[in-house]
C-alpha atoms as a printed R data frame, in Angstrom:
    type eleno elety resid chain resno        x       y       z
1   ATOM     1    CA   UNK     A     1 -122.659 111.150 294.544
2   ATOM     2    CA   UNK     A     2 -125.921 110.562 292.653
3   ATOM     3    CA   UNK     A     3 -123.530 111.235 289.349
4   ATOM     4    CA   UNK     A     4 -121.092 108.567 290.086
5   ATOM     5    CA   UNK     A     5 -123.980 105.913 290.530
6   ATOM     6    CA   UNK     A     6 -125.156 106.828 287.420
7   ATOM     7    CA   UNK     A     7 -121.779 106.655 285.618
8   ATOM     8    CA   UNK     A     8 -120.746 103.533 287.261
9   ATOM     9    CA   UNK     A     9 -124.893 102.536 286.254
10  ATOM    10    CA   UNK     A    10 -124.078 103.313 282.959
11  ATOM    11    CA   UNK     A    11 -120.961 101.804 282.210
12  ATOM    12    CA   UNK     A    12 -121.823  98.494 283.890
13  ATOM    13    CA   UNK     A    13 -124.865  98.398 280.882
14  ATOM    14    CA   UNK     A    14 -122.284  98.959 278.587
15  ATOM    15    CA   UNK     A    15 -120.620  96.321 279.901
16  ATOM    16    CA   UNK     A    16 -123.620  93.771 280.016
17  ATOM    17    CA   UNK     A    17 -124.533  94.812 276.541
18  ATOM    18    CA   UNK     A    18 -120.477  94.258 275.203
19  ATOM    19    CA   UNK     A    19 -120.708  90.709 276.518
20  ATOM    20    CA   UNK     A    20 -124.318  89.922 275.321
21  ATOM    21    CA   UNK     A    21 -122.883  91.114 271.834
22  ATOM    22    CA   UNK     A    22 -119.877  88.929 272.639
23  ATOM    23    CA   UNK     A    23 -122.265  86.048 273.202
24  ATOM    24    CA   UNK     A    24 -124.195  86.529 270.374
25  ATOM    25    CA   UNK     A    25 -121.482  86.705 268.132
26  ATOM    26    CA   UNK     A    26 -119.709  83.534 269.419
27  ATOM    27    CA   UNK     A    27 -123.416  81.967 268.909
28  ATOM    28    CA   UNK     A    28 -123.723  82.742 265.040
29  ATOM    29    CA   UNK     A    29 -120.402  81.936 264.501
30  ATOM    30    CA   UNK     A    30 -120.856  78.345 266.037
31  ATOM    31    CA   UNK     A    31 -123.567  77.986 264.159
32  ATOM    32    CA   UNK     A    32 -122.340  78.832 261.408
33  ATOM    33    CA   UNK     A    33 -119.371  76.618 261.717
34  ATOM    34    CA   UNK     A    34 -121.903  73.968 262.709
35  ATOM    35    CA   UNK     A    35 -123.831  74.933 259.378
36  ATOM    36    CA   UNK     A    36 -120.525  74.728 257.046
37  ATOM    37    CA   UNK     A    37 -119.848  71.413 258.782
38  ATOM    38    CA   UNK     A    38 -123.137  70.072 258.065
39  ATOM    39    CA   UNK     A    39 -122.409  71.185 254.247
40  ATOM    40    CA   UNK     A    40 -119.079  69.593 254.046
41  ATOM    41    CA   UNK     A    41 -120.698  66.630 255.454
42  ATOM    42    CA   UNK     A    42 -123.412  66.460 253.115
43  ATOM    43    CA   UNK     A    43 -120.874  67.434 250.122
44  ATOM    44    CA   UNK     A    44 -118.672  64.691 250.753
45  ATOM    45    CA   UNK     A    45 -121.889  62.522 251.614
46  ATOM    46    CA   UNK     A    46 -122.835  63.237 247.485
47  ATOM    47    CA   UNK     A    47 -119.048  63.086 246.308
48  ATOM    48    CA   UNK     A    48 -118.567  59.601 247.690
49  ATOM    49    CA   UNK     A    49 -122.236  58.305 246.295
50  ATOM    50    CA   UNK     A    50 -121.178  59.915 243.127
51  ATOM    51    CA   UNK     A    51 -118.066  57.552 243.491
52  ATOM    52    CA   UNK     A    52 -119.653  54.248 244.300
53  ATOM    53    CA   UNK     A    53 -122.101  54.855 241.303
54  ATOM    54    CA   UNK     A    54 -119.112  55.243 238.931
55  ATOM    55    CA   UNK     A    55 -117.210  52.871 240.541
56  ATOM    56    CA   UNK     A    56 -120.342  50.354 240.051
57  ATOM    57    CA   UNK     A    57 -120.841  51.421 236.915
58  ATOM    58    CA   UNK     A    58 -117.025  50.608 235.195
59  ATOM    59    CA   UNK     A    59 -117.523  47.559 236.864
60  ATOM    60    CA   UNK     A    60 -120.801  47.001 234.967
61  ATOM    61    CA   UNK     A    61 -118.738  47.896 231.848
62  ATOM    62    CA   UNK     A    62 -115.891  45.860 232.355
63  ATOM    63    CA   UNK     A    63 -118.295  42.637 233.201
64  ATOM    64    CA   UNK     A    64 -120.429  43.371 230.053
65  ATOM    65    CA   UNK     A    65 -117.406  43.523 228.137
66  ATOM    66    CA   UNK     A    66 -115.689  40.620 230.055
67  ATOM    67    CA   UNK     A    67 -119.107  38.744 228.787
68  ATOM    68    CA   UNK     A    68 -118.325  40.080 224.922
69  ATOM    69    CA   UNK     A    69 -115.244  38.915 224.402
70  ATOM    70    CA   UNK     A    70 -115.777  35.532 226.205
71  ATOM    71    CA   UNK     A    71 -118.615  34.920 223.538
72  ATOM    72    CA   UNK     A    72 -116.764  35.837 220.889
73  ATOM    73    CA   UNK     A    73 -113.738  33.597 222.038
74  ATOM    74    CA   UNK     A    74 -116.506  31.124 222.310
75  ATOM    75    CA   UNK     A    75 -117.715  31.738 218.482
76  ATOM    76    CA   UNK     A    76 -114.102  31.705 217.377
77  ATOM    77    CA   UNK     A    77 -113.138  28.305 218.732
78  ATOM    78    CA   UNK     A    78 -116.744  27.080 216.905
79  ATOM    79    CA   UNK     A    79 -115.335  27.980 213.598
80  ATOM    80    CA   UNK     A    80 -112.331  27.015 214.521
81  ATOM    81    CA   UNK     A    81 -113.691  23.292 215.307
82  ATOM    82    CA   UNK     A    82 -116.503  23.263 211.857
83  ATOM    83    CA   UNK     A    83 -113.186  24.217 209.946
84  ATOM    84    CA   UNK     A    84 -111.118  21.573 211.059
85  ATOM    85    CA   UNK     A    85 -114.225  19.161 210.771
86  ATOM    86    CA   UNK     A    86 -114.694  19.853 207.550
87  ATOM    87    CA   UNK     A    87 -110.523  19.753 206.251
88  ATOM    88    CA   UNK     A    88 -110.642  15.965 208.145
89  ATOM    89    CA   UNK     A    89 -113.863  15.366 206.387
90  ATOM    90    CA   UNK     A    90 -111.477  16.213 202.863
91  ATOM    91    CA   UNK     A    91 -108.449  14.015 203.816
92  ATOM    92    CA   UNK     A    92 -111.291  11.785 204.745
93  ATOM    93    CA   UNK     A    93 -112.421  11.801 201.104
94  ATOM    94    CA   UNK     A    94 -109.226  12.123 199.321
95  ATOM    95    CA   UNK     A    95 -111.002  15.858 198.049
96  ATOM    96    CA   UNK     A    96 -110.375  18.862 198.767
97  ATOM    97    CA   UNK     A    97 -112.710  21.420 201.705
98  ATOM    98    CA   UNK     A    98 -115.927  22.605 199.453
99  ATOM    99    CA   UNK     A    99 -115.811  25.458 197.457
100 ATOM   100    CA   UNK     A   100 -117.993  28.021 195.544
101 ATOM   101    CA   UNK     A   101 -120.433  25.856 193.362
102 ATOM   102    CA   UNK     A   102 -119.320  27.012 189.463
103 ATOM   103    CA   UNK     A   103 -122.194  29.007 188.189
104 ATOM   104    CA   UNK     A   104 -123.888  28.014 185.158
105 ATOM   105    CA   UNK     A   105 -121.949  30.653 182.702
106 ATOM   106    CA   UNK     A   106 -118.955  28.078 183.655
107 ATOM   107    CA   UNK     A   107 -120.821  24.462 183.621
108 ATOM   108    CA   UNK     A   108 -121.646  25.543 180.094
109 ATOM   109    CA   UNK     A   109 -118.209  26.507 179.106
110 ATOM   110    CA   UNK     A   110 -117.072  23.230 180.833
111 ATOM   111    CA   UNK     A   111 -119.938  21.224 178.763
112 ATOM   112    CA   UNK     A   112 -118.969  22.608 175.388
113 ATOM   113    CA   UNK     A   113 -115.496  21.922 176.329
114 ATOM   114    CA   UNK     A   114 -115.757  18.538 176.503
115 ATOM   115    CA   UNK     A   115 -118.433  17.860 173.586
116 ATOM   116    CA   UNK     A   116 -115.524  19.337 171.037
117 ATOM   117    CA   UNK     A   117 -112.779  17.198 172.641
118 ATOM   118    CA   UNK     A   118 -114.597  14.234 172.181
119 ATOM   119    CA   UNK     A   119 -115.613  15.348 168.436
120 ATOM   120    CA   UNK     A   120 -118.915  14.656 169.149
121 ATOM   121    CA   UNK     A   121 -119.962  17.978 167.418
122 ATOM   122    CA   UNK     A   122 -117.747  16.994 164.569
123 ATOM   123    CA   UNK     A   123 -119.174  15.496 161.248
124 ATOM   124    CA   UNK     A   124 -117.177  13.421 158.691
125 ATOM   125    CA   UNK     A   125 -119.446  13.104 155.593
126 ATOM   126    CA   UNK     A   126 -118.184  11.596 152.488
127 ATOM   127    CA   UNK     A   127 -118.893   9.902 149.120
128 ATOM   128    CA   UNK     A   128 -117.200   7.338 147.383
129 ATOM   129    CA   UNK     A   129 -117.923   4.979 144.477
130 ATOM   130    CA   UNK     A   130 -116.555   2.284 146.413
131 ATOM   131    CA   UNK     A   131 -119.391   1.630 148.723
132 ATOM   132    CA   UNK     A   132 -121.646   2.393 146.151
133 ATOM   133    CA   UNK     A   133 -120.979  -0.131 143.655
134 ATOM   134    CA   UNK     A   134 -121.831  -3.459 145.334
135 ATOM   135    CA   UNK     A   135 -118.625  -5.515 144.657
136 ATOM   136    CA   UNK     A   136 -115.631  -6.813 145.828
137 ATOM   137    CA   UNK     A   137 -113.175  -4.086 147.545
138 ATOM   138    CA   UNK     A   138 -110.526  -5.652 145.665
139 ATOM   139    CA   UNK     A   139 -112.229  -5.671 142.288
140 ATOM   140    CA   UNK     A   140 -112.899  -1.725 142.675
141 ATOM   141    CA   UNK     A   141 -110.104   0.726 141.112
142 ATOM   142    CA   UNK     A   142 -111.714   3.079 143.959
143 ATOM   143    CA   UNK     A   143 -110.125   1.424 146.680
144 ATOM   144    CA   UNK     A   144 -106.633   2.028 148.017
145 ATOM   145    CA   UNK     A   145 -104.629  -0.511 150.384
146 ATOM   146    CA   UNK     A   146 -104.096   1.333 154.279
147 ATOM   147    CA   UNK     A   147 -102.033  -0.942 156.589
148 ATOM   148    CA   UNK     A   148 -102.937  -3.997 154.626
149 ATOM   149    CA   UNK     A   149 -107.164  -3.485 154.403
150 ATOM   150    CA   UNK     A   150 -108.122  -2.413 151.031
151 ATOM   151    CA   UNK     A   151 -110.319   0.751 151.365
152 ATOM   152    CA   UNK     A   152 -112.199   3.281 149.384
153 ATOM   153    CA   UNK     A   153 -109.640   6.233 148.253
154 ATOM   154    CA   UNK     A   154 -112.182   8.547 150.328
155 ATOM   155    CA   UNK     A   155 -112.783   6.377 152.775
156 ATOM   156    CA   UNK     A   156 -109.332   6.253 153.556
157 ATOM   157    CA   UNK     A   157 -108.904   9.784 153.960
158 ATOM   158    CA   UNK     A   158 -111.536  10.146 156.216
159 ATOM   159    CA   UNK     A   159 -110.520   7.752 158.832
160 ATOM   160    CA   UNK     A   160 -107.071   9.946 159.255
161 ATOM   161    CA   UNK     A   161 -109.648  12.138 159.952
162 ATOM   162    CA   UNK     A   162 -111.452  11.363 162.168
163 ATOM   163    CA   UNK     A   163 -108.389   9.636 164.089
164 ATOM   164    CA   UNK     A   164 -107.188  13.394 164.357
165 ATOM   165    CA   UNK     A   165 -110.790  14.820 165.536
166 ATOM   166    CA   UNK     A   166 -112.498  12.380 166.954
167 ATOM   167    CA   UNK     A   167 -115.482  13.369 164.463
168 ATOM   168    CA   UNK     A   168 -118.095  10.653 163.882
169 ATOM   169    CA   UNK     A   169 -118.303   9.060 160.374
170 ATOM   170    CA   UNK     A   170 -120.970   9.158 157.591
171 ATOM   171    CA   UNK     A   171 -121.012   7.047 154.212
172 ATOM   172    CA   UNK     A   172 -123.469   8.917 151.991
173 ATOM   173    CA   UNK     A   173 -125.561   5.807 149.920
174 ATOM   174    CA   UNK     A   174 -127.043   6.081 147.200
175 ATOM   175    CA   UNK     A   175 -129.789   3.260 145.159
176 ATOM   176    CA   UNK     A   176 -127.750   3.862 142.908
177 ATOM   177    CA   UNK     A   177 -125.153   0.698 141.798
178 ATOM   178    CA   UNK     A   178 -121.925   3.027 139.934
179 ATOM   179    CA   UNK     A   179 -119.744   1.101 137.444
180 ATOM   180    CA   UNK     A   180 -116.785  -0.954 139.145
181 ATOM   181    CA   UNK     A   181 -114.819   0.300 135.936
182 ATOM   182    CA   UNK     A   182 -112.981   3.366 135.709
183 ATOM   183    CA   UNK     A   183 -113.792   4.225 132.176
184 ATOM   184    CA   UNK     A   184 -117.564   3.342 132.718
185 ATOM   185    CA   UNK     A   185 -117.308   5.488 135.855
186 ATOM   186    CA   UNK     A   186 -116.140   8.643 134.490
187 ATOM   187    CA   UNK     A   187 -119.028   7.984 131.355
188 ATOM   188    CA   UNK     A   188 -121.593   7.024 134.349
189 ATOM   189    CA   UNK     A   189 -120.330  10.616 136.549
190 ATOM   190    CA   UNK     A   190 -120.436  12.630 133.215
191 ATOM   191    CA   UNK     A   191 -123.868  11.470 132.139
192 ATOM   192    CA   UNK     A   192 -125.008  12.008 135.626
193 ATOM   193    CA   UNK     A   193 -123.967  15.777 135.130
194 ATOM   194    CA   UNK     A   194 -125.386  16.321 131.852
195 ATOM   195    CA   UNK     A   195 -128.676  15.397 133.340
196 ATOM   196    CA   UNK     A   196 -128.339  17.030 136.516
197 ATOM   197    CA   UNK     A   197 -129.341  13.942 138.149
198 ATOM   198    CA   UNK     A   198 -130.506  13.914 141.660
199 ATOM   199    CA   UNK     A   199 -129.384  10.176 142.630
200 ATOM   200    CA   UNK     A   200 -132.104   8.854 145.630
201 ATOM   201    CA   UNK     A   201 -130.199   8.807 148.879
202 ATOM   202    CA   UNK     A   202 -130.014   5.255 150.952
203 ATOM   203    CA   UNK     A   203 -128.595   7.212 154.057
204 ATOM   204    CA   UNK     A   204 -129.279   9.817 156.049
205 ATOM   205    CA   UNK     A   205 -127.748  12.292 158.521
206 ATOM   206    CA   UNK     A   206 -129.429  11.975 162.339
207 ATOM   207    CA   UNK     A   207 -128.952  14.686 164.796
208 ATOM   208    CA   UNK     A   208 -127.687  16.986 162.804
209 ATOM   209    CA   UNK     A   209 -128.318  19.795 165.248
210 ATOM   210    CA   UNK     A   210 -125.365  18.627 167.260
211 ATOM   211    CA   UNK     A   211 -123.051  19.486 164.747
212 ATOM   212    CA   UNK     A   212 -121.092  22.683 163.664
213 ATOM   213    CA   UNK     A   213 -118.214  21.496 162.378
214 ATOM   214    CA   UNK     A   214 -118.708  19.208 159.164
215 ATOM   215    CA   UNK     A   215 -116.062  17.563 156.900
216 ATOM   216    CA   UNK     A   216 -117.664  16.861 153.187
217 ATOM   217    CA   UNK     A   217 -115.303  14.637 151.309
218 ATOM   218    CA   UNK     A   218 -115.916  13.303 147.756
219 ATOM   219    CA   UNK     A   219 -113.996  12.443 144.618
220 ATOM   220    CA   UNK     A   220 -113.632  15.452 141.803
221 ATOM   221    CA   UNK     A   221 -115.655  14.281 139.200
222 ATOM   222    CA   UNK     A   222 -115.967  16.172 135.772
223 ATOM   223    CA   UNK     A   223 -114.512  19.615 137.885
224 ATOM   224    CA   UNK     A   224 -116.920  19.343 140.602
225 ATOM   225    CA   UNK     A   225 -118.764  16.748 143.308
226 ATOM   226    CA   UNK     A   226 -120.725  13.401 142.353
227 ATOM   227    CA   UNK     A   227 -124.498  14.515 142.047
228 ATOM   228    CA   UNK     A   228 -125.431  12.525 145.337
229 ATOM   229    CA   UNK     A   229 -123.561  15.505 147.122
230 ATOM   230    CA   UNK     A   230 -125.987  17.706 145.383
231 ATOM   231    CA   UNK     A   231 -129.336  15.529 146.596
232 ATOM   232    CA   UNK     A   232 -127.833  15.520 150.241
233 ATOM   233    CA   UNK     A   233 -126.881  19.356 150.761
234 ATOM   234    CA   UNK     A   234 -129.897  20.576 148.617
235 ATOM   235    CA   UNK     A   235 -132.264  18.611 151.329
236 ATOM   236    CA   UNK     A   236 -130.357  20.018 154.410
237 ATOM   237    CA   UNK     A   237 -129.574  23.586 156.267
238 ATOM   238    CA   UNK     A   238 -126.123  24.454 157.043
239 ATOM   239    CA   UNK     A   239 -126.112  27.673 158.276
240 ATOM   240    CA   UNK     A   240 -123.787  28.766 160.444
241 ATOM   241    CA   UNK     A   241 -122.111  25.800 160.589
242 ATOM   242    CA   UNK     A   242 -118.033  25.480 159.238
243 ATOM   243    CA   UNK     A   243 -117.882  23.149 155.792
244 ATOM   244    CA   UNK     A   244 -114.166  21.598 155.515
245 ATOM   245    CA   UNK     A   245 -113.885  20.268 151.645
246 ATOM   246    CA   UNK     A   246 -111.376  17.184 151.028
247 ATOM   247    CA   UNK     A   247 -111.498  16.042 147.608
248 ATOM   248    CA   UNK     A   248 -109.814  13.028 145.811
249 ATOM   249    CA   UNK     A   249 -108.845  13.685 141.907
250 ATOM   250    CA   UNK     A   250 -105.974  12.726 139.315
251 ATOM   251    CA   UNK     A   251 -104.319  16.236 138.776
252 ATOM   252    CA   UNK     A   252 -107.808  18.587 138.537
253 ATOM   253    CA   UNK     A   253 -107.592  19.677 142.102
254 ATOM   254    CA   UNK     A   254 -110.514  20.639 143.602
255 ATOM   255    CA   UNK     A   255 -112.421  21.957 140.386
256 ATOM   256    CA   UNK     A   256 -114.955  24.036 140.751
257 ATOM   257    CA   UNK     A   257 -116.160  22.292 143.963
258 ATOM   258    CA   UNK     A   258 -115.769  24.988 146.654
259 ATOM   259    CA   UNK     A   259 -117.920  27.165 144.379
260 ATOM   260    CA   UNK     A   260 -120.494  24.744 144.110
261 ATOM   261    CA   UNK     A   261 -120.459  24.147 147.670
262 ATOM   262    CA   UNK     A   262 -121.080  27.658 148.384
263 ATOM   263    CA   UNK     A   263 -123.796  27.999 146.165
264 ATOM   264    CA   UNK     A   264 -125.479  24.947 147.857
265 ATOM   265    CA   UNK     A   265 -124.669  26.137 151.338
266 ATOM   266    CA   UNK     A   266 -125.828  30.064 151.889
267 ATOM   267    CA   UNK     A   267 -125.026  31.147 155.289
268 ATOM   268    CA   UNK     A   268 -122.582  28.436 155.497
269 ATOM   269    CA   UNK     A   269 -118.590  29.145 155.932
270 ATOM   270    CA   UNK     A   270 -116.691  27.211 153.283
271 ATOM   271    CA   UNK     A   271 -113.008  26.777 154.357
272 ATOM   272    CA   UNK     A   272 -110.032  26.036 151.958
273 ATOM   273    CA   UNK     A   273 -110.103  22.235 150.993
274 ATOM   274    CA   UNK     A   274 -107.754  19.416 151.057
275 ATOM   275    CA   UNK     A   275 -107.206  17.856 147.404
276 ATOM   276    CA   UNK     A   276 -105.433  14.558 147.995
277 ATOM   277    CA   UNK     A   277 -104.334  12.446 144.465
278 ATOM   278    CA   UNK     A   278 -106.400   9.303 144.625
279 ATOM   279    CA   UNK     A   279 -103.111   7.342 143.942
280 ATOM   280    CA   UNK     A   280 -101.345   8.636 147.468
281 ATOM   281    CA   UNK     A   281 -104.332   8.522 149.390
282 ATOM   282    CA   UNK     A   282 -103.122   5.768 151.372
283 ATOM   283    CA   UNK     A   283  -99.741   7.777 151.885
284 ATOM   284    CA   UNK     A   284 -101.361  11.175 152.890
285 ATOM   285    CA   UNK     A   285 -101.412  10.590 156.774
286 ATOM   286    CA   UNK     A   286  -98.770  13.486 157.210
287 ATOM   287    CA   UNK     A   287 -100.497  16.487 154.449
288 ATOM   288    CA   UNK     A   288 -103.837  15.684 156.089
289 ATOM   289    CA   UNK     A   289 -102.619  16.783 159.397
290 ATOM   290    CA   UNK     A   290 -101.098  20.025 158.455
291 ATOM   291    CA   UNK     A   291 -103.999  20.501 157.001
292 ATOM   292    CA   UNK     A   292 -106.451  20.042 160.063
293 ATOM   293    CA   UNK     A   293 -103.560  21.942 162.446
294 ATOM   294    CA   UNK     A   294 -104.414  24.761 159.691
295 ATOM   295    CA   UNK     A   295 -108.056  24.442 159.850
296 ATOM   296    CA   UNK     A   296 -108.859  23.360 163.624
């Protein structure tokens, strides 16, 4: 009897201990589903702060960026306005909008440009016994008849050209008072020469600086220039500047001249010349330009 109250003792501990271990068990695992709960809460706590931030943040971006393009929109539509100001200011003007100021390589081109179209760096220098002798044009055998005006053979030549270039004009004078005769001439121009006379000059070449092309025209006396061409390009430099001959004769050509020139003028550059007959200087218009078309 005392056996079977311990049996039925013992297995009614074994059953109070199975359903404390029961209880136990069911305790951890609520509280461990309470703990995972708690996590998950927490997780999804993070995950959705996570999302506001990067939801705040795009929006952030896409304001900034709203902002960037609305200033540059706003930049845009400035040019747009100083451009169309400035294309009414033109039509205003009758010009057109401003451009690139030429820099001062091209002013100068533009400068020199317009100095040599208006000859003004051109030189026509010439002799003739015509306006050295003191008389009457028509009393001279050195003048010729252009469009009605008697002239001087030379001078006559060099208006053509200087009509052609635009080149400014130069009588060379002398004191001296040459013979209105032909024969006496030629005596007077060979004397001259056998003396190698230096006749005083009257005239004189100003600004000579400003020119580098110059025209010397003369008449061919004894196979070369009258002495006063000697006096005026012994006193003056002419280097690096271009020398165009024209010469008036009766069949000698230009003589000797071009050689003499070339002497006188070192550093000079001594083109062909132009030999006109004194007789059809009035009627050389047309072998004068060739001539320049050649040279110019």
């Amino acid at each position: 009897m005392i056996r079977l109250k311990k049996n039925v003792l013992a297995i009614l501990l074994a059953a109070a201990l199975a359903l404390s271990c029961t209880a136990c068990g069911s305790s951890n695992d609520t509280q461990s589903t309470a703990s995972g709960s708690a996590e998950t809460a927490t997780s999804e706590e993070s995950s959705s702060q996570e999302e506001e931030t990067a939801t705040s943040t795009d929006a952030s971006e896409e304001a900034e960026s709203s902002a960037d393009a609305s200033e540059e929109t706003s930049a845009s539509a400035e040019s747009s306005e100083e451009a169309d100001a400035s294309t009414e200011s033109a039509a205003e003007t009758g010009s057109e909008p401003s451009e690139e100021a030429p820099t001062s390589t091209e002013e100068s081109a533009e400068t020199a440009s317009s100095e040599q179209s208006s000859g003004s760096n051109i030189l026509i220098a010439y002799f003739t016994a015509a306006e050295n002798s003191g008389v009457d044009a028509v009393a001279s055998a050195s003048y010729s008849t252009v469009n009605g005006e008697a002239v001087g053979c030379l001078r006559a030549i060099a208006d053509m050209i200087q009509q052609n270039t635009g080149g400014d004009l130069f009588s060379i004078q002398t004191s001296v008072v040459y013979p209105t005769n032909g024969g006496e001439l030629i005596d007077y121009a060979a004397q001259e020469q056998d003396e190698n006379a230096r006749p005083e000059l009257t005239s004189h070449i100003e600004n000579l600086d400003q020119y580098d092309t110059i025209f010397v025209g003369y008449p061919n006396w004894w196979g070369t220039m009258p002495m006063a061409l000697f006096t005026l390009l012994e006193g003056i430099d002419l280097s690096g500047k271009r020398i165009l001959p024209f010469c008036t004769n009766e069949g000698s050509g230009m003589g000797r001249s071009e050689f003499d020139l070339r002497k006188l003028c070192p550093g000079a550059i001594v083109e062909q010349g132009l030999s006109i007959h004194g007789a059809e200087a009035a009627a050389s218009k047309p072998k004068v330009e060739r001539w320049l078309q050649n040279q110019l």
